[in-house]
Each structure stands twice: as C-alpha cells, then as structure tokens.
C-alpha positions as CSV (number, residue, x, y, z in Angstrom):
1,X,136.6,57.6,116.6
2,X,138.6,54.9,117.9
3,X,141.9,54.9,119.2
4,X,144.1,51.6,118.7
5,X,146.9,52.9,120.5
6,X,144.8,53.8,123.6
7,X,142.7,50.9,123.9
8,X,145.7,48.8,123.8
9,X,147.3,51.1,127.1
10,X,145.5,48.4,129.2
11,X,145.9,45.2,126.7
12,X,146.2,42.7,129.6
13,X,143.6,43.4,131.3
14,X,141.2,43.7,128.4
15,X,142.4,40.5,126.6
16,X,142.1,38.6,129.5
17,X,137.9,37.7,128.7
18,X,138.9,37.0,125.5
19,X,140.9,33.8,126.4
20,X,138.7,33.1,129.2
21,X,135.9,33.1,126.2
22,X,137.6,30.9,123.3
23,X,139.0,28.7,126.6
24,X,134.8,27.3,126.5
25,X,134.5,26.7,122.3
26,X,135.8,23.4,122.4
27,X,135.4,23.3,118.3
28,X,137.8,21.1,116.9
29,X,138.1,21.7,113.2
30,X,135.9,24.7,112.4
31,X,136.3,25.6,108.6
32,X,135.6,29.6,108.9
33,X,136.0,31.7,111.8
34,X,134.5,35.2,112.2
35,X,135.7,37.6,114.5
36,X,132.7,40.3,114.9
37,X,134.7,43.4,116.1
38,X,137.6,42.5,115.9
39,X,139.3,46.1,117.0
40,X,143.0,46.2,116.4
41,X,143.3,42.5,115.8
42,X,145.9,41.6,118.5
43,X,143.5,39.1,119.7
44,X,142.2,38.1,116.4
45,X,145.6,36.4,116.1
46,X,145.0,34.0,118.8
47,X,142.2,32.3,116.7
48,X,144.3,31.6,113.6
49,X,146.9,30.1,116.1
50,X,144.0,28.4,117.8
51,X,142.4,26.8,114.8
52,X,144.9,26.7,111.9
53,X,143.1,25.1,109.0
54,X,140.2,27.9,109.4
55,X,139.5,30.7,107.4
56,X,139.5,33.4,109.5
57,X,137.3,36.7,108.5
58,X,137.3,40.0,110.6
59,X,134.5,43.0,110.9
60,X,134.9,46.1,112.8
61,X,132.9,49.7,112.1
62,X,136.3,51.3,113.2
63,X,138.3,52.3,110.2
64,X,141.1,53.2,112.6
65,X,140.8,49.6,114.1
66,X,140.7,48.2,110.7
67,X,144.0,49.3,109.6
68,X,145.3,48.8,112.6
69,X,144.1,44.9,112.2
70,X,145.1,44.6,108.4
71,X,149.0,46.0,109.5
72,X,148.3,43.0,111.3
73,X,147.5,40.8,108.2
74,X,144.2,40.3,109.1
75,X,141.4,40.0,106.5
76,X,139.6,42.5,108.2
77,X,136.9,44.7,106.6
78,X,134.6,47.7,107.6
79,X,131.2,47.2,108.1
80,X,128.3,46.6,111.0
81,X,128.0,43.9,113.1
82,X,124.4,44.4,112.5
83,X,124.6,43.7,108.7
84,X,126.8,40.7,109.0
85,X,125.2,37.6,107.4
86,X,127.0,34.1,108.2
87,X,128.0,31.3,105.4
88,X,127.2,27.9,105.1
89,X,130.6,27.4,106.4
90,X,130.6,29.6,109.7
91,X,131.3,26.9,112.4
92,X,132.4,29.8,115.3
93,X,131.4,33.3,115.8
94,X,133.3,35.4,118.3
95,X,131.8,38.7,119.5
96,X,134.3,40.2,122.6
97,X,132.9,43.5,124.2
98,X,130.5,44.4,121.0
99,X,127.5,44.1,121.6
100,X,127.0,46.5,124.7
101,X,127.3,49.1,121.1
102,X,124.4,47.7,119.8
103,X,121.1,48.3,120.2
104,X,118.6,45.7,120.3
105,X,121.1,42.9,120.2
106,X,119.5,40.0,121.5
107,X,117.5,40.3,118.7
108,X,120.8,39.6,116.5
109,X,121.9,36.5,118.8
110,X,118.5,34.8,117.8
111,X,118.9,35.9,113.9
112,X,122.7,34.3,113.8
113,X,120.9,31.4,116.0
114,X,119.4,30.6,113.1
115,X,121.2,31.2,110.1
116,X,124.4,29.5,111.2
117,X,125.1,25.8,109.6
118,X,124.1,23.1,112.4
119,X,126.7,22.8,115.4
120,X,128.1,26.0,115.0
121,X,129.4,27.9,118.2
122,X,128.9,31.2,119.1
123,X,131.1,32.9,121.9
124,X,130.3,36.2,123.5
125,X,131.5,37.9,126.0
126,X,130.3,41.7,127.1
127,X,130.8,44.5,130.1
128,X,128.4,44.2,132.6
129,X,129.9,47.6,134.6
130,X,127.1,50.0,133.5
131,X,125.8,50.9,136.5
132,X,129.4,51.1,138.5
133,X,130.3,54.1,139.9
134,X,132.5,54.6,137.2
135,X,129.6,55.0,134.6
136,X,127.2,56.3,136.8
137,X,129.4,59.2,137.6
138,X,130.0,59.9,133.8
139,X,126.2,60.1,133.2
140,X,126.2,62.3,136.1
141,X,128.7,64.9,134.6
142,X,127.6,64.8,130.9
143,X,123.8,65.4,132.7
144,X,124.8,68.7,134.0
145,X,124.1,72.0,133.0
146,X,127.7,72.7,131.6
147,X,127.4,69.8,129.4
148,X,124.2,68.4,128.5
149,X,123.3,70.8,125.8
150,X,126.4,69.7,123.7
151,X,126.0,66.3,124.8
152,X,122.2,65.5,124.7
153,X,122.7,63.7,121.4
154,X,125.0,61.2,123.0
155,X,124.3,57.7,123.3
156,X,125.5,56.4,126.7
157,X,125.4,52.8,128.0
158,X,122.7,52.8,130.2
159,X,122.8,50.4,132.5
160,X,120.5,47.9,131.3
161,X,122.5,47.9,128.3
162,X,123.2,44.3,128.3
163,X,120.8,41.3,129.5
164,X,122.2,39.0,132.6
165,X,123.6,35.7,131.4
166,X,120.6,34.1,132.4
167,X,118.2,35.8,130.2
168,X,121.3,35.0,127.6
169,X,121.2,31.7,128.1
170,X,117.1,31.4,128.2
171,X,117.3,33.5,124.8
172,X,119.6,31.4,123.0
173,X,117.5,28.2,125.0
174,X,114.9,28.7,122.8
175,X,116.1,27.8,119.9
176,X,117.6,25.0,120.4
177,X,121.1,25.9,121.4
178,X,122.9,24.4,123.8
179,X,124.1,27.9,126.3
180,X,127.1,27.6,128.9
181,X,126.9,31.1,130.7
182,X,128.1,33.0,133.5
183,X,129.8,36.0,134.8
184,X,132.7,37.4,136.7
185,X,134.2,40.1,138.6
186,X,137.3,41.1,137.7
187,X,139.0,43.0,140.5
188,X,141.6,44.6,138.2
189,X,145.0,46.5,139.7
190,X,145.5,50.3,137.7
191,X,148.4,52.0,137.4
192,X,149.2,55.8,136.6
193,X,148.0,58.9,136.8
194,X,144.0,59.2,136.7
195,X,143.7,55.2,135.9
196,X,140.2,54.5,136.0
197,X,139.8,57.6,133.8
198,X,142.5,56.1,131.7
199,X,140.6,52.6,131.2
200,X,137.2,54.4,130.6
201,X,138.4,56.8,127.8
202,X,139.8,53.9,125.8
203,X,136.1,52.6,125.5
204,X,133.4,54.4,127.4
205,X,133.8,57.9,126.9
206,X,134.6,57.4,123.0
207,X,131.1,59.0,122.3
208,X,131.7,61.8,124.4
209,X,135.3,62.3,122.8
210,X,133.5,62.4,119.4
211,X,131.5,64.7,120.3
212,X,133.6,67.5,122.3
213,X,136.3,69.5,120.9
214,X,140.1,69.7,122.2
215,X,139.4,72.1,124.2
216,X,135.9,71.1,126.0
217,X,137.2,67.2,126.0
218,X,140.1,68.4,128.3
219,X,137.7,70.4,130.4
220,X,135.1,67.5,130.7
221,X,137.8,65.1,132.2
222,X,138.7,67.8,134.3
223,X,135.2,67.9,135.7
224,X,135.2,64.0,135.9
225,X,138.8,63.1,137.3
226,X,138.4,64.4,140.7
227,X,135.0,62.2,140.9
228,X,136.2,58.9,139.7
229,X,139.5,59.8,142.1
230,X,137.2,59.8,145.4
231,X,135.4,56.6,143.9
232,X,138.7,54.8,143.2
233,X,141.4,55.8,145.9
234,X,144.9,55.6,145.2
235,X,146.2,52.6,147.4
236,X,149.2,53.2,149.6
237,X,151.5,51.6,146.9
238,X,150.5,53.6,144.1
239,X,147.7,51.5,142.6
240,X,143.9,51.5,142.3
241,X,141.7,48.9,142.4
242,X,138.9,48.8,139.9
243,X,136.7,46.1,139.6
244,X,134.6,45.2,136.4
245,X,131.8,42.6,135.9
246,X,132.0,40.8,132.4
247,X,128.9,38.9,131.6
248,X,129.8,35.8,128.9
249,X,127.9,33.3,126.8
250,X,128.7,29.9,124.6
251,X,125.9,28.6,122.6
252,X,126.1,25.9,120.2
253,X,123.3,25.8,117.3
254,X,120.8,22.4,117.0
C-alpha cells in the first residue's frame, strides 16, 4: 500500500527529476499527455500548466494515489502501466520513478516505441540507487534469519533492476528513436530523525510494509535504523547527506 502523505514528506527532493525530465521534451503542442504513474498528482499538475491545450490522462496501480490525484482534479484512473495502450493522439509519455516496479520493462519502452503516432516523446526518468548502502543493507536485514521466512515472498529491487542509460539509449536506438540520456547524482541534504530510513520507507520498503504487521514493521526498522545510521552519519549541524543516482531518458519516435 502506498502512502501519499509519506511520499510527499520529501516532495522537493523527489520532484526535483521530474522537472529536470519534462525540462528535455521540447514538444510544443502535444494534443494528449499521459502521465504513467502519476502517484498523488502534485507533479501531474506541472504538465497541464506546461502544455495547456493538451489532454492530459493519468495511471497509477495505487488506489490510495489515485484519490489522492483525483482530490487533485486529475483524470486519473487505476490500472497497470503494463496494460496501458497509447492513442493515435499520444504525442508525450511521462514515466517518473516507475518503471524500477516493473519487471521486464525495456520490453514495454520498445512496445510504446512502436505504437505511439510518429514524433511522439517519451520521457523517463528512474532510481539508479539499488545497489547503495542504503538498499544493500535492507536486503541484508530482510535476508536474515529473523526475517526471511515472512519475507521470502518479497520482491526487492535488486540491483540490476534498471539498465544504464546507455543500454537505454541503444534500446530505444533501434527503432528509430532519436534518445538524449544520461544520469546524475544527486547529493541530497536529510533532515530529522532516522532520515534516510525516512526517504526509503516512502518508496523502498513499501513491499516490506505490506507484508509485516504493526508490530513486526516496527521491529524490522528497529533492526535497520541503527545500520543505515552508521552508513549515513548525522553531520555536525544536524543533517545527513544521502546521495542517490537517477538514471533518465528522452526518446522521440521516427
């Protein structure tokens, strides 16, 4: 289950791909824009600001983020990002921090390649932090006796979750799109109690939190707090530095 309200804690920092994304679809006068995974919307906004005089559709496989979206006045529906079919009329697709969910994705990047109207634009943008210390030390704990009985069934993100943006760019190459991709390292400044913890449960620990009750959540961050402490110190001001890769792509169909 996702929570709107918790994902949103760190809204800045987790917005800020976003616009660095859109910033590189220079599409002038798109007539429908789809947002694929939209969450709770607040950035869905941006793109009926952006373009206007587009129709602008939302999917997201969160009911919780849907209403959240629709309170929005989004036209936002439930469903897959795997089942989504473009229209004649799809000139951009935006997919921010999806696809690392989805199995066998680059498989779907070639299928939209192809389906969407000539000159179309799709926009991606996914984490690339799998195998920081912050993930790593997850797996780690859910691996351990205490745990892995209750979470074997758990899909983690491995760390070859996601492709580099080269093998991206080469994928989407080969069908004739025209690719602009690239990464960065964002060296991102946490505040609170427990921050890095914080970030992670919004989005990386959801499976787990589906999985454990109450009680056994609790105990499992408890376990992983004191890990992710010693691989994140506090700085002497009261912050913690985390840093997080982002790997993004623009393609534009032949």
């Amino acid at each position: 289950m996702w929570d709107p309200a918790k994902y949103l804690t760190f809204g800045d920092h987790r917005g800020r791909p976003f616009h660095e994304l859109l910033a590189r679809v220079p599409a002038e006068s798109p007539r429908s824009v789809v947002d694929l995974g939209c969450g709770p919307g607040n950035l869905t906004e941006t793109l009926a600001q952006r373009w206007p005089g587009a129709t602008l559709t939302a999917l997201d496989s969160s009911p919780e983020m849907v209403a959240e979206a629709r309170a929005r006045g989004i036209d936002v529906h439930v469903g897959a990002v795997q089942d989504w079919t473009p229209t004649p009329e799809t000139d951009v697709v935006v997919s921010n921090a999806v696809l690392q969910w989805v199995p066998g994705h680059p498989d779907l990047l070639v299928r939209w390649a192809r389906e969407l109207p000539p000159k179309a634009w799709i926009a991606v943008q996914v984490p690339g932090n799998f195998a920081a210390a912050s993930h790593a030390l997850t797996r780690e704990v859910a691996a351990d006796p205490r745990w892995r009985t209750r979470l074997d069934p758990v899909r983690l993100r491995e760390e070859d979750a996601v492709l580099d943006p080269e093998s991206y760019a080469t994928l989407l190459a080969a069908e004739g799109c025209e690719v602009d991709a690239w990464e960065t390292t964002y060296t991102q400044r946490l505040t609170g109690q427990d921050p890095v913890l914080e970030w992670i449960t919004g989005t990386a620990l959801r499976p787990i939190r589906a999985a454990l009750d109450d009680t056994d959540w609790n105990a499992f961050r408890a376990d992983l707090a004191p890990r992710l402490t010693q691989a994140y110190p506090r700085r002497p001001d009261g912050t913690t530095w985390y840093p997080f890769r982002r790997l993004f792509f623009v393609a534009r169909t032949p």
